[in-house]
Phi, psi and omega in degrees: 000131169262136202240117166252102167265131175257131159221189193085010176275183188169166169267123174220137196297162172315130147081010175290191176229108196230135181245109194260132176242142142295357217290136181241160180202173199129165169229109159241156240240268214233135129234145215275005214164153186201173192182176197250168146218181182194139179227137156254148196323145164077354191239147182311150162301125192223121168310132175282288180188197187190156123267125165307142148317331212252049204025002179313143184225127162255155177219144168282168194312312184300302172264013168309111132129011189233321181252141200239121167262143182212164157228197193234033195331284233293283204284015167056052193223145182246108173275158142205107190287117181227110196256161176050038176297140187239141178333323179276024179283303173325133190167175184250149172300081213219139166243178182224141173246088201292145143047044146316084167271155188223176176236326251210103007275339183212179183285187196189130175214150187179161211258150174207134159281133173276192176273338189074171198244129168296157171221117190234094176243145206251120167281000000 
């Protein structure tokens, strides 16, 4: 069983800084990408941004050049640095892990969610 823990989420006024951590744990082999998401009340869940194993990163339009993903393969851990936050910011925080194989008990691959984080900034 593969585990996402998250922290960093938090209440912060317009135009602070806040730092969100991932960690999975589980025995695991390989992922292949891990990545933010985000749902705001009334709203669909919308990809933040992602990062490859192989350090490729996407991002959405709405946090291109204010928010930064980086990961940790060795800790199997995902950052994600959000700078310059704006109100439409607010939302729960979710991370994701694509295409997790595992070995134990047998292989196995398959997408997993954290629980998620409030993210609240304040105008």
């Amino acid at each position: 069983q593969v585990q996402l823990v998250e922290s960093g989420g938090g209440l912060v006024q317009a135009g602070g800084s806040l730092r969100l951590s991932c960690a999975a744990s589980g025995s695991i082999f390989r992922i292949n990408a891990m990545g933010w998401y985000r749902q705001a009340a009334g709203k669909q869940r919308e990809l933040v941004a992602v990062i490859t194993s192989g350090g490729i990163t996407n991002y959405a339009a709405s946090v291109k050049g204010r928010f930064t993903i980086s990961g940790d393969n060795a800790k199997n851990t995902v950052y994600l640095q959000m700078n310059s936050l704006k109100p439409e910011d607010t939302a729960v925080y979710y991370c994701n892990a694509e295409r997790v194989l595992t070995r134990t008990p047998s292989w196995d691959s398959r997408d997993y969610w954290g629980q998620g984080t409030q993210v609240t900034v304040s105008s």
